[in-house]
C-alpha positions as CSV (number, residue, x, y, z in Angstrom):
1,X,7.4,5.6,63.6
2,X,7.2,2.0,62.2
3,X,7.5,0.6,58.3
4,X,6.5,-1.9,56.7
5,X,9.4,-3.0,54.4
6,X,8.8,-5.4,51.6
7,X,11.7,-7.6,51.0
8,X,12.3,-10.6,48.9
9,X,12.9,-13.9,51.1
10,X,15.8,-15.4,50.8
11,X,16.9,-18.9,50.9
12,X,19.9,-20.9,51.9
13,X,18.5,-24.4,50.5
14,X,20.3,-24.6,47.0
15,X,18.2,-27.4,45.7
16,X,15.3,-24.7,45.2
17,X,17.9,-23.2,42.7
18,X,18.5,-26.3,40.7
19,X,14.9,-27.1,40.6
20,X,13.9,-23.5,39.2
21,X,17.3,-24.0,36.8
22,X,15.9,-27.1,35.5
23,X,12.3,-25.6,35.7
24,X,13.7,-23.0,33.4
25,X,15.6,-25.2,30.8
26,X,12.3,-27.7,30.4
27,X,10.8,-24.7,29.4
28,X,13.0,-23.4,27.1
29,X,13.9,-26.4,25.7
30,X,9.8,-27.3,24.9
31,X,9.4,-23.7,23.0
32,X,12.4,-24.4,20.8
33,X,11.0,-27.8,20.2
34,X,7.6,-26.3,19.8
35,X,9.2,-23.7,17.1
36,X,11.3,-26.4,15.4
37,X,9.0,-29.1,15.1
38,X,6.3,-26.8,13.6
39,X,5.2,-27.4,10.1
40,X,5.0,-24.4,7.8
41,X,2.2,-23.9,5.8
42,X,3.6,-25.2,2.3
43,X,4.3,-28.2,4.6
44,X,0.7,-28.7,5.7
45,X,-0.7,-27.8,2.7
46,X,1.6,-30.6,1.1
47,X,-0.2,-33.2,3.8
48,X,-3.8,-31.7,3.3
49,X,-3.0,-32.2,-0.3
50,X,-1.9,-35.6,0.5
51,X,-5.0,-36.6,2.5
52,X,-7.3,-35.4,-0.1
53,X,-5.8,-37.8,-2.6
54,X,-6.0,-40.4,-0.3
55,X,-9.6,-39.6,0.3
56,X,-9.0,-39.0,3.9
57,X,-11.1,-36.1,4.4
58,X,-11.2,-35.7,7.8
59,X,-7.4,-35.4,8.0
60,X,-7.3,-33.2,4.8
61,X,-9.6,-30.7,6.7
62,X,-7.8,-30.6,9.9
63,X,-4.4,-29.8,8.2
64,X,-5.8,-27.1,6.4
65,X,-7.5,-25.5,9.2
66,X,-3.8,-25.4,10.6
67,X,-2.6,-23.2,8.1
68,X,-5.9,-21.0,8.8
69,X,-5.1,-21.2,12.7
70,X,-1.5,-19.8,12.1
71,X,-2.9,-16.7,10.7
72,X,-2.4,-17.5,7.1
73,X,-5.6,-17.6,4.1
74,X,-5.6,-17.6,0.2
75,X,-8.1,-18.3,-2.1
76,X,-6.2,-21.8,-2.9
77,X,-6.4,-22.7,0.3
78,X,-10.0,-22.2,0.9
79,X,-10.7,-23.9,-2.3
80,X,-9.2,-27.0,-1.6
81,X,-10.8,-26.8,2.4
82,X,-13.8,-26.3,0.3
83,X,-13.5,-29.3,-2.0
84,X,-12.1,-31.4,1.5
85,X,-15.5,-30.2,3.0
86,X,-17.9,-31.3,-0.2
87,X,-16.0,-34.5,-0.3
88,X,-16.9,-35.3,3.0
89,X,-20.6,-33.9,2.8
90,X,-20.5,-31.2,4.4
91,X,-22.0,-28.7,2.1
92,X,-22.5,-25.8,4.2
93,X,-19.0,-25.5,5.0
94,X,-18.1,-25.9,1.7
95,X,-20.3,-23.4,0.5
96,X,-19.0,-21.3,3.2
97,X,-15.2,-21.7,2.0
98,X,-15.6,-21.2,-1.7
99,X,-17.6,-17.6,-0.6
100,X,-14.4,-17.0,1.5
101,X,-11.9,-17.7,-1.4
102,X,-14.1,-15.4,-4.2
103,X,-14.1,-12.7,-1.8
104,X,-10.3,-12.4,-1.7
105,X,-10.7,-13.4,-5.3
106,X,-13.6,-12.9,-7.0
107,X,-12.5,-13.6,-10.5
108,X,-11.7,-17.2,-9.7
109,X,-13.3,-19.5,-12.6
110,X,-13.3,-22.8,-10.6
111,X,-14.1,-21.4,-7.3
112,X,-17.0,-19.7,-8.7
113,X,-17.5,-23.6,-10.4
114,X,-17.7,-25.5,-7.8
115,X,-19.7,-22.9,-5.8
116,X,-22.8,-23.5,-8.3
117,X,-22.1,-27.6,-7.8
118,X,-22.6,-27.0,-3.6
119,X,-25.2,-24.7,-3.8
120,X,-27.3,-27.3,-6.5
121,X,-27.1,-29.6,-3.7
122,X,-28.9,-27.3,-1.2
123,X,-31.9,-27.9,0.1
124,X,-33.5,-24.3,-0.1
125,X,-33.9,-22.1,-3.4
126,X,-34.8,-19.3,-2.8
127,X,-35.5,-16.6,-5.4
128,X,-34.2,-13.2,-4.5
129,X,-35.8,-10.1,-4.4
130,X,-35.1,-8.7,-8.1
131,X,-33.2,-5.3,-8.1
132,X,-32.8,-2.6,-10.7
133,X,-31.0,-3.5,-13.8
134,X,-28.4,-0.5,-13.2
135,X,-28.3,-1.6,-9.5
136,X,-27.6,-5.0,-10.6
137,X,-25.3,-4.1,-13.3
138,X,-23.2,-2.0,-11.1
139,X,-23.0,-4.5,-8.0
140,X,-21.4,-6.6,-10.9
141,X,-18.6,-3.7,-11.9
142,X,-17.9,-3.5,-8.2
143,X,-17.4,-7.1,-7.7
144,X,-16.1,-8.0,-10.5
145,X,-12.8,-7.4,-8.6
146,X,-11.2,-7.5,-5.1
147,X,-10.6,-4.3,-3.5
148,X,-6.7,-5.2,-3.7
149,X,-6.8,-5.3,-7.7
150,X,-9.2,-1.8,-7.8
151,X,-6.3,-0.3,-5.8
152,X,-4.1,-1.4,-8.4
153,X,-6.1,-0.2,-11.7
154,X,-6.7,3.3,-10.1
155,X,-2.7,3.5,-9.6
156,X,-2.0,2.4,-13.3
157,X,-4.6,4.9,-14.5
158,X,-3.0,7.5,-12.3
159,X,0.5,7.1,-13.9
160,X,-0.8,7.1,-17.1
161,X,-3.0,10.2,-16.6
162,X,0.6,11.9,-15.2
163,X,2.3,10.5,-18.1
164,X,-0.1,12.4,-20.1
165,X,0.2,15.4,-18.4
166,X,4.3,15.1,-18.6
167,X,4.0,14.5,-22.4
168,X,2.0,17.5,-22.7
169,X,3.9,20.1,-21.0
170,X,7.2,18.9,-21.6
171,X,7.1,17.9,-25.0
172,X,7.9,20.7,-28.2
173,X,6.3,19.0,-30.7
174,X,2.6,19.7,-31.7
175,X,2.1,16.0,-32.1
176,X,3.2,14.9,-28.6
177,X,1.7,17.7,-26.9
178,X,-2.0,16.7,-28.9
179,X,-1.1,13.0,-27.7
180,X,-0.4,14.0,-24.2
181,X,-3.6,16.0,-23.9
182,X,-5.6,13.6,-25.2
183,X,-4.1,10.8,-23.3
184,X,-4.4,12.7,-19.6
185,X,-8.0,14.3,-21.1
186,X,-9.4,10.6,-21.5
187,X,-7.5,8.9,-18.2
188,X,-8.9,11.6,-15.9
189,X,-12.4,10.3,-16.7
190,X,-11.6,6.5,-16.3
191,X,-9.5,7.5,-13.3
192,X,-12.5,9.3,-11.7
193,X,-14.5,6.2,-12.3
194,X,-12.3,4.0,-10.8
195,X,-11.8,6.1,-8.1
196,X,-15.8,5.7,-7.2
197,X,-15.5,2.3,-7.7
198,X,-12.6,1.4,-5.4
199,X,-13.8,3.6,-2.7
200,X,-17.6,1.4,-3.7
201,X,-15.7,-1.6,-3.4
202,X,-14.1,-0.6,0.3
203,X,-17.5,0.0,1.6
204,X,-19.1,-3.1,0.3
205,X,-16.3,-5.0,2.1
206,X,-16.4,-3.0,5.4
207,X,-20.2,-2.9,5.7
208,X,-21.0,-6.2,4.0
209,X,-22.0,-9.2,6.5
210,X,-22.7,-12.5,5.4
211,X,-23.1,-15.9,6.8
212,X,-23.6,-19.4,5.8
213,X,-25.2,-21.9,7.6
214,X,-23.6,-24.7,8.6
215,X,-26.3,-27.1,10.9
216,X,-28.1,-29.5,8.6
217,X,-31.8,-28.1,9.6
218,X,-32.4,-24.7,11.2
219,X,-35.6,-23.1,12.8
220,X,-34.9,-19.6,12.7
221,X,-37.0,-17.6,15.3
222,X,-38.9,-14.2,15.4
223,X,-36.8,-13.0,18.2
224,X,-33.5,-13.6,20.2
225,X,-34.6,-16.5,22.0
226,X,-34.6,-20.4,21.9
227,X,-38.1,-20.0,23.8
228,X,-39.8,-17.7,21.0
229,X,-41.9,-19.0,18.0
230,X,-40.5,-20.2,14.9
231,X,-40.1,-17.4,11.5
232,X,-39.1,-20.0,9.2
233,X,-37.3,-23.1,8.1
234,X,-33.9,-23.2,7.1
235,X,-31.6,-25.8,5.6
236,X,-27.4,-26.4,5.2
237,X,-25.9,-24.1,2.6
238,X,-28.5,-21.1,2.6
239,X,-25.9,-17.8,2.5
240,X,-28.1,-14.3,4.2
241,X,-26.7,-11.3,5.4
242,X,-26.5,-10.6,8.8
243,X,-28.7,-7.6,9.9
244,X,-28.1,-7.3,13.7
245,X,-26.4,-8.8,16.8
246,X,-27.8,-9.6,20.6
247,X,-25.4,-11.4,22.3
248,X,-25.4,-15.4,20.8
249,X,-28.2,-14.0,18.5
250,X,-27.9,-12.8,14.9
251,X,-30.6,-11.2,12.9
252,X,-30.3,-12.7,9.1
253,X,-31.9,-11.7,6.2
254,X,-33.1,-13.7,3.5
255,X,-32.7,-13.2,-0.3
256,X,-36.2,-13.1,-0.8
257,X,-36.8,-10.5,2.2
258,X,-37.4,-13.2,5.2
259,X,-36.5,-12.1,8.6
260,X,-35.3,-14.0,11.6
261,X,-32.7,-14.7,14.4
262,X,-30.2,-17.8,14.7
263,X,-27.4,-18.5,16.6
264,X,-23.9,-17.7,16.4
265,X,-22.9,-21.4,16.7
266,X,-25.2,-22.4,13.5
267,X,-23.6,-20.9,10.9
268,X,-20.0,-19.3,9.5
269,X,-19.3,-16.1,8.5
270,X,-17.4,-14.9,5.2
C-alpha cells in the first residue's frame, strides 16, 4: 500500500536564508518604527490644538480624528473636533460631535453652548411633537446625567443607607440609633429612585439611536431605494432617530413625526 507523505522541501541555496533573514528584520524593524514614531494622543491633541489656533482647520480635524481612530474619545475631544468642524463650515459634523460629547457628558455648559450656536445655523426647524409634562420632565431627570455618574450616586446612596443601618443596630445610645433609622429610613427611598433611574438611564443608552445628517441637501425617500419617490426634504444638521435598517438604508424619524429612508453614507450616528 502506497502514502502520500507531506514533507517540507528543503533547500541547499543559502541565499534564500539571507533573503528571508533580511525579509524578517525589514519587518521587524518597520513595526518598532511604526510603535516608536507614533504620536500619543496628548501629542495629537497638542497639534489639533495647534492647528485650530492657526486656523488650519483641515489639519486640526484630521489630528483629532487620529486620537478617535486609536480607540480613544472624551467629551473634550469631541468639543474641540466640533468647534474644528463649525470653523470650517461644516455644521452637520459639528452638530454631530457636540451630541457625541453631551452624551458621555451631558452636564457640559459649553458643549451644550455651542450646540444651540450650530443648530441656529440650520436650515430646518422643526417643532417637535409636544410630550407630557411628566414625560418631559422625567426624560430631563434621566438625562440630566451620564449613565457613569447614576452608577456613582446609587453607590453613594447605598453606603449611606448601610451607614444608617450600622448606626442603628450598633449603636447604644437612643440618639444614634433614632439618627440611624432615620438616616437608612429616608436613603432607602432616594436609593430606590435612583435605582429606577440608572437602570432608565441604561436603557435609554442601549435602545436609543440617533443620527445627524451630514450631506448639505437630502431627499429622504418613502422606501429603501434611490429609485422610489421623495417623503421629504432634508437639510445639514437635522438630528432623527433611527427607526429601522435594510442594508445601506435607514428608516429616520422626524421630531415632528415625519417618516423616511436615507442612506448610511448621509449622515453620522451618535
Amino acid at each position: 500500500m502506497n502514502f502520500l507523505i507531506l514533507r517540507s522541501i528543503k533547500t541547499k541555496n543559502p541565499n534564500i536564508r539571507k533573503i528571508k533573514l533580511v525579509r524578517l528584520l525589514s519587518l521587524l524593524f518597520f513595526l518598532f518604527a511604526t510603535i516608536s514614531f507614533a504620536q500619543s494622543p496628548d501629542e495629537l491633541m497638542q497639534q489639533g490644538n495647534k492647528f485650530y489656533q492657526d486656523s488650519q482647520y483641515e489639519a486640526a480635524i484630521t489630528a483629532y480624528r487620529k486620537i478617535l481612530s486609536q480607540g480613544f474619545e472624551s467629551s473634550s475631544l469631541y468639543h474641540n473636533l466640533g468647534n474644528a468642524y463649525f470653523k470650517n463650515g461644516q455644521i452637520g459634523n459639528a452638530i454631530l460631535f457636540y451630541e457625541k460629547g453631551l452624551r458621555l457628558s451631558p452636564g457640559d455648559e459649553d458643549l451644550a453652548y455651542n450646540l444651540r450656536i450650530a443648530n441656529s445655523r440650520t436650515v430646518d426647524k422643526i417643532t417637535e411633537v409636544p410630550k407630557l409634562f411628566i414625560v418631559q420632565w422625567w426624560d430631563i431627570l434621566v438625562t440630566s446625567f451620564s449613565f457613569s455618574s447614576w452608577a456613582v450616586i446609587v453607590i453613594i446612596v447605598y453606603l449611606i443607607f448601610l451607614g444608617g443601618i450600622a448606626i442603628y443596630l450598633l449603636s447604644r445610645k437612643f440618639n444614634l440609633q433614632r439618627l440611624g433609622f432615620i438616616t437608612s429610613s429616608s436613603t432607602l427611598a432616594v436609593l430606590i429612585i435612583s435605582v429606577v433611574i440608572l437602570i432608565a438611564r441604561y436603557e435609554h443608552d442601549s435602545t436609543a439611536d440617533y443620527g445627524v445628517l451630514t450631506e448639505q441637501i437630502y431627499s429622504a425617500k418613502v422606501s429603501p431605494d434611490i429609485k422610489s419617490n421623495d417623503a421629504f426634504v432634508i437639510h445639514e444638521g437635522i438630528k432623527f432617530s433611527v427607526e429601522d435598517r435594510v442594508n445601506d438604508w435607514v428608516k429616520i424619524k422626524l421630531a415632528d413625526g415625519k417618516i423616511g429612508w436615507i442612506e448610511n453614507r448621509s449622515f453620522g450616528q451618535i
